[in-house]
C-alpha positions in Angstrom: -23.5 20.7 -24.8 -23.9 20.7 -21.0 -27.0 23.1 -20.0 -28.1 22.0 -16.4 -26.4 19.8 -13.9 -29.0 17.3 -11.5 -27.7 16.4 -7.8 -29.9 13.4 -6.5 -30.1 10.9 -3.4 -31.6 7.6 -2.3 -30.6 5.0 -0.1 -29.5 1.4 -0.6 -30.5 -1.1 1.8 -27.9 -1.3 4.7 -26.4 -4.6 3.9 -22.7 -5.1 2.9 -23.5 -8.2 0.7 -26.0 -6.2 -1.2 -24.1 -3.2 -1.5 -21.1 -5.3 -3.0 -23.6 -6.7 -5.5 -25.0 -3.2 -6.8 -21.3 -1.9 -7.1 -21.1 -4.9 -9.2 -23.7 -3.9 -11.3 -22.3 -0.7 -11.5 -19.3 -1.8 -13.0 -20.8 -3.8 -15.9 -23.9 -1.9 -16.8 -25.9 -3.3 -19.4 -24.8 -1.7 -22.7 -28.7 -0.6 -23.4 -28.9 0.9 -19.9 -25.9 3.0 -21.3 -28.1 4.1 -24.5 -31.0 4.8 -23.1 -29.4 7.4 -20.3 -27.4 8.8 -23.3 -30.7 8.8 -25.9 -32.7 10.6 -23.1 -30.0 13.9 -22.8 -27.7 13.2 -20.5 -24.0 13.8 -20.9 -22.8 12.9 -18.4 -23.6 10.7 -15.0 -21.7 10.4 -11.8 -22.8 8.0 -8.7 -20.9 8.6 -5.7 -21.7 6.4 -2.5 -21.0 6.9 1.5 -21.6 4.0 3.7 -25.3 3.2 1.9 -26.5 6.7 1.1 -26.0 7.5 -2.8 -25.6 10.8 -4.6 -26.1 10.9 -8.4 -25.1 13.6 -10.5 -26.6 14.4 -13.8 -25.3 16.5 -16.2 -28.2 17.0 -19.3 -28.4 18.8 -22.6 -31.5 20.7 -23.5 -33.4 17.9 -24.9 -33.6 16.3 -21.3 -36.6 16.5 -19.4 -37.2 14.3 -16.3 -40.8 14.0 -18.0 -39.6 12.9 -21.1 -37.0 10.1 -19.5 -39.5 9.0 -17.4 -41.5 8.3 -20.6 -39.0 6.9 -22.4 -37.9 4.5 -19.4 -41.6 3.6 -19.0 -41.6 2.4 -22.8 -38.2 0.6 -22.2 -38.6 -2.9 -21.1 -34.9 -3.3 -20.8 -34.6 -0.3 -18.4 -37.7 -1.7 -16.9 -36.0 -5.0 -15.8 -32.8 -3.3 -14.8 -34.9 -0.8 -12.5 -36.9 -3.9 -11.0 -33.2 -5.5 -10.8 -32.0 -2.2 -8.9 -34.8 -1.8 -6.2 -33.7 -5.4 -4.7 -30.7 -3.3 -3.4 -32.2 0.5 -3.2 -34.5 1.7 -0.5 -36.3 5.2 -0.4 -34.9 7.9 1.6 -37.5 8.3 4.5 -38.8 11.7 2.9 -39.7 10.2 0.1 -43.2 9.8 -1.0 -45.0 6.6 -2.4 -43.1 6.0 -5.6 -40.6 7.8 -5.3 -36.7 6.7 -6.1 -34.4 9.3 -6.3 -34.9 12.6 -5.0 -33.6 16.4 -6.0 -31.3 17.8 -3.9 -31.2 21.2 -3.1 -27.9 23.5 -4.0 -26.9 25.2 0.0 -23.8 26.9 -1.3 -21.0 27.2 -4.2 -17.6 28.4 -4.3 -17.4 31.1 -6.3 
């Protein structure tokens, strides 16, 4: 069951040929990429792109933690190499700090 819903950016590099590739990737994700999302809580995940700013939507059950993926990721070598795979074509958003990949956005309004 759904409990929280996640709404997260970060930026690919601004390069059409790159941008084609990760799209790619997206299409055929590796079926233990798939697991591990699932295994860590998540229900359900949405990526939506505009030109090359992405927004991710996460919808989590109440085992999810961003602690405990993070943990679980960090275990992973499979997830490992697909992150390392993924950062040829993503670039931080300039707010972010050192490190940092996707960040939280912030909920401005809902239609009621």
């Amino acid at each position: 069951m759904i409990t929280n819903r996640y709404c997260l950016a970060l930026d690919l590099v601004n390069d059409p040929t790159l941008i084609a590739e990760y799209e790619a990737h997206h299409r055929a994700v590796w079926p233990e990429i798939q697991a591990s999302i699932k295994n860590s809580g998540v229900e359900k995940c949405e990526i939506y792109r505009v030109s090359n700013r992405l927004f991710m939507i996460l919808e989590v059950n109440d085992t999810f933690s961003f602690e405990r993926k993070g943990a679980m990721d960090a275990a992973n070598p499979t997830v490992q190499a697909w992150e390392t795979l993924m950062w040829k074509y993503q670039q931080a958003l300039p707010t972010a700090q050192p490190g940092e990949k996707w960040l939280m956005m912030d909920k401005i309004f809902e239609l009621a």
